[in-house]
C-alpha positions as CSV (number, residue, x, y, z in Angstrom):
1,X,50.7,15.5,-10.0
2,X,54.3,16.8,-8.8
3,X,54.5,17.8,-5.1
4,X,53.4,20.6,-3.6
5,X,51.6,20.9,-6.9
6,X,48.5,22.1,-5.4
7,X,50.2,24.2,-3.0
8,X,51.5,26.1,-5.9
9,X,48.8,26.3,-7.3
10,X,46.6,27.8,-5.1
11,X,49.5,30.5,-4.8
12,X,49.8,31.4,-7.7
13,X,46.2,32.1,-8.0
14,X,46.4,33.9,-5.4
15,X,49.3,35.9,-7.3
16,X,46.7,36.1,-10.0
17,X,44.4,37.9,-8.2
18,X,46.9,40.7,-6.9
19,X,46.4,39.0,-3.6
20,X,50.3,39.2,-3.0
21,X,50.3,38.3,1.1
22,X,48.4,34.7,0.5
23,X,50.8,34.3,-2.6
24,X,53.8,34.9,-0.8
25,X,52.4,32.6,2.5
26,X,51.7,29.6,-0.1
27,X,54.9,30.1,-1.9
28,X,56.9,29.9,1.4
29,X,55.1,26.8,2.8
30,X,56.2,25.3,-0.6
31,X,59.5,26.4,-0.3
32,X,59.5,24.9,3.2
33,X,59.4,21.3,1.9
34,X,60.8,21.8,-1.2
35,X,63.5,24.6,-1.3
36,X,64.5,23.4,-4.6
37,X,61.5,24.5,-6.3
38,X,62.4,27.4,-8.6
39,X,59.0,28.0,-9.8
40,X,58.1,28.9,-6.4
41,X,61.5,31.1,-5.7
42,X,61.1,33.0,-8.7
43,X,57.6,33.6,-8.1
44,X,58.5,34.5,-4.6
45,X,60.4,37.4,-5.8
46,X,58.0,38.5,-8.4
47,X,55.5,39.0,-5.1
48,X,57.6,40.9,-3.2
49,X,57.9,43.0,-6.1
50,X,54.5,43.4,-7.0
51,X,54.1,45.0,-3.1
52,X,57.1,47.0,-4.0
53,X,59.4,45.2,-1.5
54,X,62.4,45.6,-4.1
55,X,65.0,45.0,-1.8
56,X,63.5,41.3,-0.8
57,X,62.8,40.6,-4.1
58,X,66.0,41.0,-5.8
59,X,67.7,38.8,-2.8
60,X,64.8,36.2,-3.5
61,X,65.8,36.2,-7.6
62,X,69.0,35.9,-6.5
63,X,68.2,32.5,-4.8
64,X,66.3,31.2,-7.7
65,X,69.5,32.3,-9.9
66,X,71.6,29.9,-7.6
């Protein structure tokens, strides 16, 4: 299993579940170890939209674009 795999995992069932805050914790702890991981950044940004935080989100897609 890749790093953090779990991690992910656990957010993005969180995500799943429309619980967007736990999602967004466990995608930044990821992030924190491994800023590289652009499943996590893009999914970062699709959270922050999903709670209607537009403004975050387009500057988090942004990162993942880079």
């Amino acid at each position: 299993m890749a790093p953090h795999q779990e991690q992910y995992d656990e957010a993005m069932f969180a995500f799943s579940q429309s619980d967007y805050d736990s999602a967004i914790a466990g995608l930044k702890a990821v992030l924190a170890e491994d800023p590289t991981h652009f499943d996590a950044q893009l999914s970062l940004g699709m959270a922050y939209y999903r709670k209607g935080d537009y403004v975050t989100a387009i500057a988090e897609g942004h990162k993942a674009e880079k």
